[in-house]
C-alpha positions in Angstrom: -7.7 10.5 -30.8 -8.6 10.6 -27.2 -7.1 12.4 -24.3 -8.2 11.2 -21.0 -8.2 14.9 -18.9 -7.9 14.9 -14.9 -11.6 15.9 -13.8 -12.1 18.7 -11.3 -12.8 17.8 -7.9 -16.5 18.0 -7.2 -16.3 20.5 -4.0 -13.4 23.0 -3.3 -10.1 21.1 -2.3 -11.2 22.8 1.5 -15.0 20.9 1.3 -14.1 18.4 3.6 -12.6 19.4 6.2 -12.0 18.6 8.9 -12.2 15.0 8.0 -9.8 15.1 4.8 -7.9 18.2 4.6 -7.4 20.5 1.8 -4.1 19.1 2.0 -4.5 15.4 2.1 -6.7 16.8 -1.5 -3.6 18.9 -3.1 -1.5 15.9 -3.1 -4.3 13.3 -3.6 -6.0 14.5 -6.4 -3.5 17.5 -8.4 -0.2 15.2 -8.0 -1.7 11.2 -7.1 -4.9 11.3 -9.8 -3.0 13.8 -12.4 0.0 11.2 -12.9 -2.0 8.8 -13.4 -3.9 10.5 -15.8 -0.5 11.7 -17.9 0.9 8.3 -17.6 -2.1 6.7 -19.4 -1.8 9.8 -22.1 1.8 8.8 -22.3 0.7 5.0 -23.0 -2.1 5.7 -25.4 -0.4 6.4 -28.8 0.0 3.4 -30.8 -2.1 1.5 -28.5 -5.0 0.8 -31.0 -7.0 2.6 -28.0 -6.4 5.8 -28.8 -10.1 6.7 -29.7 -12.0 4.6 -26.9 -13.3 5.4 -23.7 -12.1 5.1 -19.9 -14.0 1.9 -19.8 -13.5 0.8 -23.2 -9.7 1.4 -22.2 -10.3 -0.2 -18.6 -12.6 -3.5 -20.7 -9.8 -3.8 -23.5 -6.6 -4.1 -20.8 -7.8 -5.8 -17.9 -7.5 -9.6 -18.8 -4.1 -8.7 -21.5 -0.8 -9.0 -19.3 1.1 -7.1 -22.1 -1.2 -4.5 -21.3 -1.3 -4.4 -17.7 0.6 -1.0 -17.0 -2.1 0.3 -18.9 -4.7 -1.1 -17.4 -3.0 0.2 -13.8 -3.1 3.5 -15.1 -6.9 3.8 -16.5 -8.4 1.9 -13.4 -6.6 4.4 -10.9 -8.3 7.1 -12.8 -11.4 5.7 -13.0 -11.1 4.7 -9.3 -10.3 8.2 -8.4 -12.8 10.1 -10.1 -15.4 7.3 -8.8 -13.9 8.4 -5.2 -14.3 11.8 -5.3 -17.9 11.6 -6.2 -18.4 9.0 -3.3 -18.2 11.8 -0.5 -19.9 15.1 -0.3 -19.0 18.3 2.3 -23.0 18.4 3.3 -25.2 16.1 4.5 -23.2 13.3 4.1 -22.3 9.8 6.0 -24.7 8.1 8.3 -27.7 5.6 7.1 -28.3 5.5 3.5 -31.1 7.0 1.8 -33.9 6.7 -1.3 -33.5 3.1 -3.3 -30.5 1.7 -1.4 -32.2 2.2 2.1 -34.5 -0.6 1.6 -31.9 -2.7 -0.7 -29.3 -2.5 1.6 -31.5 -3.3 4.6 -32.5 -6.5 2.2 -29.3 -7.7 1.2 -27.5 -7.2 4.4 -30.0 -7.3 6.8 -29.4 -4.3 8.3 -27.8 -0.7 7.8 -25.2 -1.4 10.9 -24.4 -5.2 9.2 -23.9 -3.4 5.8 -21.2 -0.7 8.2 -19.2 -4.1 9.9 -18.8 -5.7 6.1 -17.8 -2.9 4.8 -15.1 -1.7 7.6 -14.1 -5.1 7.2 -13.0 -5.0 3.9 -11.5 -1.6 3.8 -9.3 -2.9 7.1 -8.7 -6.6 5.8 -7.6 -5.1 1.8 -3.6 -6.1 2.7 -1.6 -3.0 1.2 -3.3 -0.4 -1.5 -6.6 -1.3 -2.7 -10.1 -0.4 -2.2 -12.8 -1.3 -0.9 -16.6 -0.9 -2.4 -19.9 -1.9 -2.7 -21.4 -3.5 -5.8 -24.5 -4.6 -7.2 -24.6 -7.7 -10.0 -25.8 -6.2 -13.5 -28.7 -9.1 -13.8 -30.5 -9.1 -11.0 -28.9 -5.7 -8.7 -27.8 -8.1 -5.5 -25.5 -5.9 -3.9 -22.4 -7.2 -1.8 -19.1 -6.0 -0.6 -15.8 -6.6 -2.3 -11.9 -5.6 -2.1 -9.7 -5.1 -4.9 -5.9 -4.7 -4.7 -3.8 -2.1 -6.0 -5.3 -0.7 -9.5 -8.3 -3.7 -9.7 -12.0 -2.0 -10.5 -15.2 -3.4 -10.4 -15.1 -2.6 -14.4 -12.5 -5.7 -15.1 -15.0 -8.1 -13.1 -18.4 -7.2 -14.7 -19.9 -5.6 -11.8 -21.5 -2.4 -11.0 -19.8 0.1 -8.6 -22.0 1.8 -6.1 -19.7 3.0 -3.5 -16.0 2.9 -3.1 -13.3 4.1 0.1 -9.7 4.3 -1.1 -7.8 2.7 1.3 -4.2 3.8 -0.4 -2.3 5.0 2.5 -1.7 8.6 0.6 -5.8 8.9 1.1 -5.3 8.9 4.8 -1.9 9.0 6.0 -1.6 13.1 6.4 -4.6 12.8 7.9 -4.6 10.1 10.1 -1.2 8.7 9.9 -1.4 4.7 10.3 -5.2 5.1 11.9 -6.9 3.5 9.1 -9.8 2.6 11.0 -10.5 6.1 12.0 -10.3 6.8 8.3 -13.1 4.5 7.2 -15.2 5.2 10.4 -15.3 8.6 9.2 -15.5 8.2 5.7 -18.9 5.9 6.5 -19.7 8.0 9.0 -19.4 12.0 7.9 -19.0 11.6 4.0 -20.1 9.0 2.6 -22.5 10.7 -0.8 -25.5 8.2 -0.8 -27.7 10.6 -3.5 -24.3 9.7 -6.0 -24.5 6.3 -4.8 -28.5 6.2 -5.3 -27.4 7.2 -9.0 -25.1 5.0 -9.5 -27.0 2.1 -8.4 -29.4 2.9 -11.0 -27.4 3.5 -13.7 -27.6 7.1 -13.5 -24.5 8.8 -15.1 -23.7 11.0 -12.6 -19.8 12.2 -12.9 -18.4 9.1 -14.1 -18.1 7.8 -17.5 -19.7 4.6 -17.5 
């Protein structure tokens, strides 16, 4: 039977600072992440999912109404622990390096047109959502997209690169209602573009794909 288990953070809860605090981490990660996390435990017995994975769980849910609190509760894992992974405490934010350097630059036209999309769709996403970068499966073309509340990349066939929670609990300690500030510095000071690199090409690298 599986148990889906809350996954360390990456870097000590302080890492961050002084662009998240160790704070803003506590409450994010040991009491946001870990609910959802038991709820989905919670949901799994009797499910006929009991022995699949996060994105088995995540594939199986997404399109079945009946199953939707489920689905809410495996995508905010998986959303979380793709988070995490997404910023580092050392070298991170600014231009993007190795692969995506040139594919961005492609795709977008530029590194700086890449920033304004992105921004854009972490500020536009009305209410809780994220907001990330993909690449298609056939092909790699990578874009920007917005999901509300719980939504993945997983439920829509696309591969996740990059994301920026823009719940207000990832920010609001922080930065209060100064959203903006939030994304300029996650793009800016943490943004982990060696995970992103990975991810883009297919690496497993901290996720369970």
């Amino acid at each position: 039977m599986s148990n889906i288990t809350l996954p360390d953070l990456p870097y000590a809860k302080d890492a961050l600072e002084p662009h998240i605090s160790a704070e803003t981490l506590e409450y994010h990660h040991d009491k946001h992440h870990a609910a959802y996390v038991n709820k989905l435990n919670e949901l799994l017995p009797g499910s006929g999912l009991e022995d699949k994975t996060l994105p088995e769980i995540i594939e199986a849910t997404a399109k079945d109404e009946s199953k939707q609190g489920m689905f809410n509760q495996a995508a905010q894992v998986w959303n979380h622990t793709f988070y995490w992974n997404c910023m580092t405490p050392t070298n991170g934010g600014g231009e993007p390096t190795g692969d995506l350097k040139g594919k961005i630059e492609e795709d977008f036209g530029s590194y700086d047109k890449f920033r304004e999309e992105f921004k854009n769709a972490a500020l536009t996403q009305f209410g809780s959502g994220w907001a990330w970068l993909v690449a298609d499966k056939v092909g790699g073309k990578l874009s920007i997209a917005k999901t509300a509340n719980a939504d993945t990349p997983l439920a829509h066939n696309q591969v996740a690169v990059l994301t920026c929670d823009v719940w207000e609990h990832a920010y609001y300690v922080d930065y209060r209602n100064r959203r903006p500030d939030y994304v300029d510095t996650f793009l800016d000071k943490l943004v982990n573009w060696d995970y992103a690199n990975a991810k883009y090409k297919g690496q497993d690298a901290g996720v369970e794909e």
